[in-house]
C-alpha positions as a Markdown table, in Angstrom:
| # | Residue | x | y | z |
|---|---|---|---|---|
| 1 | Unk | 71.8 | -24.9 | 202.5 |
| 2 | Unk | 74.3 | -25.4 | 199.7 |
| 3 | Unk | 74.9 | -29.0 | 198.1 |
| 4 | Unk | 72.2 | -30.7 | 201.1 |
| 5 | Unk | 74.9 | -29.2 | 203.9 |
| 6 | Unk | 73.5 | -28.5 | 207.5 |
| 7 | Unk | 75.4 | -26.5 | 209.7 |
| 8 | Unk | 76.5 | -28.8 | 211.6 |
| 9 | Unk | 78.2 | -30.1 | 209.0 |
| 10 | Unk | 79.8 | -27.2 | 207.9 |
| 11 | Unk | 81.6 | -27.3 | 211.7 |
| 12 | Unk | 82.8 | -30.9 | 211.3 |
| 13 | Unk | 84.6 | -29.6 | 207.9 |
| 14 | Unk | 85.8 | -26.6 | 209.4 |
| 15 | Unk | 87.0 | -28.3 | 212.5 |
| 16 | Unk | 89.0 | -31.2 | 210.4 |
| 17 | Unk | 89.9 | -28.8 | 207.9 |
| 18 | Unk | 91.3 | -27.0 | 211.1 |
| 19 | Unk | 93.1 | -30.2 | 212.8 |
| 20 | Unk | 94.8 | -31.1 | 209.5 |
| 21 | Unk | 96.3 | -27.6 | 208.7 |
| 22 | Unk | 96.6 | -26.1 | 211.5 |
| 23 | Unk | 95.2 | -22.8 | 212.6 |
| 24 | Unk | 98.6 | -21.1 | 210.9 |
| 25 | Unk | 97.6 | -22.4 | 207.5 |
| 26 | Unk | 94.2 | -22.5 | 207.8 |
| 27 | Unk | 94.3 | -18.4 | 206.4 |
| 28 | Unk | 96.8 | -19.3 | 203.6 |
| 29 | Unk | 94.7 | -21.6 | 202.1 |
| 30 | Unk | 91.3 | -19.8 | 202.8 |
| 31 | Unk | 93.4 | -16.8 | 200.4 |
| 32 | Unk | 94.9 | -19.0 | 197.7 |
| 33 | Unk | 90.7 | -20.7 | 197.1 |
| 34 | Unk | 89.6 | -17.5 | 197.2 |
| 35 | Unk | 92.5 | -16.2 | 194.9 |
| 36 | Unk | 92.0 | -19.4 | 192.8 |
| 37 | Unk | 88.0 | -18.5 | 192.0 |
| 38 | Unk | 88.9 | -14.6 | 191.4 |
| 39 | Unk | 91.5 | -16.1 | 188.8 |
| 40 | Unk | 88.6 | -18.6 | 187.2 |
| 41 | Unk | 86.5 | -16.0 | 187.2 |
| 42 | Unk | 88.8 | -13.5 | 185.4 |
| 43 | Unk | 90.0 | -15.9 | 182.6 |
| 44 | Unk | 86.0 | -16.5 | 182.0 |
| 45 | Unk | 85.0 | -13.5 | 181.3 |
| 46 | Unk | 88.0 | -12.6 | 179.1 |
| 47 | Unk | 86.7 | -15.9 | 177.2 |
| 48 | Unk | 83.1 | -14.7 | 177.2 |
| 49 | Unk | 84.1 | -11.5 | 175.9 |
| 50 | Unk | 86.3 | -12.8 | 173.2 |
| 51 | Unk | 84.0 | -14.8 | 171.6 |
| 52 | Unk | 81.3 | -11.7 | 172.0 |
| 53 | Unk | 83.7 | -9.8 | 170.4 |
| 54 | Unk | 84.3 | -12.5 | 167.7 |
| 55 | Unk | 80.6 | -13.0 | 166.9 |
| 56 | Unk | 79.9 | -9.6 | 166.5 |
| 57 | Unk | 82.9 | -8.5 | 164.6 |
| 58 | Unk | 82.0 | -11.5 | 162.1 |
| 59 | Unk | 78.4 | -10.3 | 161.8 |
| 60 | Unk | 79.3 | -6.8 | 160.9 |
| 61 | Unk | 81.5 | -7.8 | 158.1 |
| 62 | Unk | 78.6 | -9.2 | 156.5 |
| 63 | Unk | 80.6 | -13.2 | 156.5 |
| 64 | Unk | 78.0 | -14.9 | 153.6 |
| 65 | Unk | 75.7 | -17.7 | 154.8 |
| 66 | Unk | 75.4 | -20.9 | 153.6 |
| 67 | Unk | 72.3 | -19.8 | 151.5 |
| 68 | Unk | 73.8 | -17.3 | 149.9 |
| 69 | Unk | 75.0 | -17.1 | 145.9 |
| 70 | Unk | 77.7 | -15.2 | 146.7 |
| 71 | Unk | 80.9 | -17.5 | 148.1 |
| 72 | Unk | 83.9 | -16.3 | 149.2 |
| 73 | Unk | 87.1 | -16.5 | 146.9 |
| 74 | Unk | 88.8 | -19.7 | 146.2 |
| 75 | Unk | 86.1 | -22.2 | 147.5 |
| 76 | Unk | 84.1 | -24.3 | 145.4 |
| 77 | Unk | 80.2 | -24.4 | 145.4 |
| 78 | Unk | 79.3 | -28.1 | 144.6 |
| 79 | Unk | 76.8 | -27.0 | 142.0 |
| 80 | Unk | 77.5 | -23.4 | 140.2 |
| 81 | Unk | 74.7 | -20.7 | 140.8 |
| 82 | Unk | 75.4 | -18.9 | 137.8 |
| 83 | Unk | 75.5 | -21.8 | 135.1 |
| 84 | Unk | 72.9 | -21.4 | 132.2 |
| 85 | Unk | 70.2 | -23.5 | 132.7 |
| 86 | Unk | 70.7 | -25.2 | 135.9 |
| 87 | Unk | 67.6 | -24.0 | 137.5 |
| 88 | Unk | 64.5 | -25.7 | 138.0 |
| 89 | Unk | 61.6 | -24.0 | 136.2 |
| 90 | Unk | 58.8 | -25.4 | 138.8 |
| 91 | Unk | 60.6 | -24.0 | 142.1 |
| 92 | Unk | 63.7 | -21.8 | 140.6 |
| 93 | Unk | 66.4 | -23.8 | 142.7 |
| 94 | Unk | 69.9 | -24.4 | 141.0 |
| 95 | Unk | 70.6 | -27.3 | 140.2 |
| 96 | Unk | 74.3 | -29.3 | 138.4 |
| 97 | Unk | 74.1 | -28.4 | 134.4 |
| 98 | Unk | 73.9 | -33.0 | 134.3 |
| 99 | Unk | 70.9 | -33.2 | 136.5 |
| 100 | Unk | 67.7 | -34.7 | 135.0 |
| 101 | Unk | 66.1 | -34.0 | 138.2 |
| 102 | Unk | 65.5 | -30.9 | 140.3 |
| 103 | Unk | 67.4 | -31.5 | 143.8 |
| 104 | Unk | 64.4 | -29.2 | 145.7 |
| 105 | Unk | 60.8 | -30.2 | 144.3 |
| 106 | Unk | 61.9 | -33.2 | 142.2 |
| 107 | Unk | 60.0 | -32.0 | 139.0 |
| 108 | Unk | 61.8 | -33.1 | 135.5 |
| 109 | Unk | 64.0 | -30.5 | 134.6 |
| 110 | Unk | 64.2 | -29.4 | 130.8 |
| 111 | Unk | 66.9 | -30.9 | 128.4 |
């Protein structure tokens, strides 16, 4: 059974669930639970959908990664990728035009 429940106990809840609403009620609020998890259910699905949709829409647009040398316009790369050189002739990473030091491998880069 469910959450450690017997059936036993299952009555007892029933039966004070019955003695405190009344067998009038009882229906009303068996229909507005039940109405309550269709409702849940609904609104998560929607969400899971959305962000499906979301996800996918972003990876067909081809969004660039974090690795990539192409950034989108009007943000600013903390070291340029195109600057003359900035790259480290052991490993090929970029590196700032100021650097003595390759940020990657650690190898001396040339004056």
């Amino acid at each position: 059974m469910p959450f450690g429940l017997q059936p036993i106990h299952l009555a007892v809840i029933v039966l004070v669930a019955l003695v405190i609403f009344g067998p009038k009620r009882l229906p009303q609020l068996g229909r507005w639970i039940g109405r309550t998890f269709t409702e849940f259910r609904k609104g998560a699905h929607e969400m899971t959908e959305g962000f499906k949709e979301e996800t996918t829409k972003s990876a067909s647009e081809g969004t660039p990664t974090a690795k990539s040398e192409t950034a989108s316009p009007g943000t600013s790369t903390p070291y340029p990728e195109t600057a003359i050189g900035s790259y480290c002739t052991k490993c090929g990473a970029s590196n700032p035009l100021d650097a003595r030091f390759c940020n990657k491998c650690g190898a001396q880069l040339p004056v």
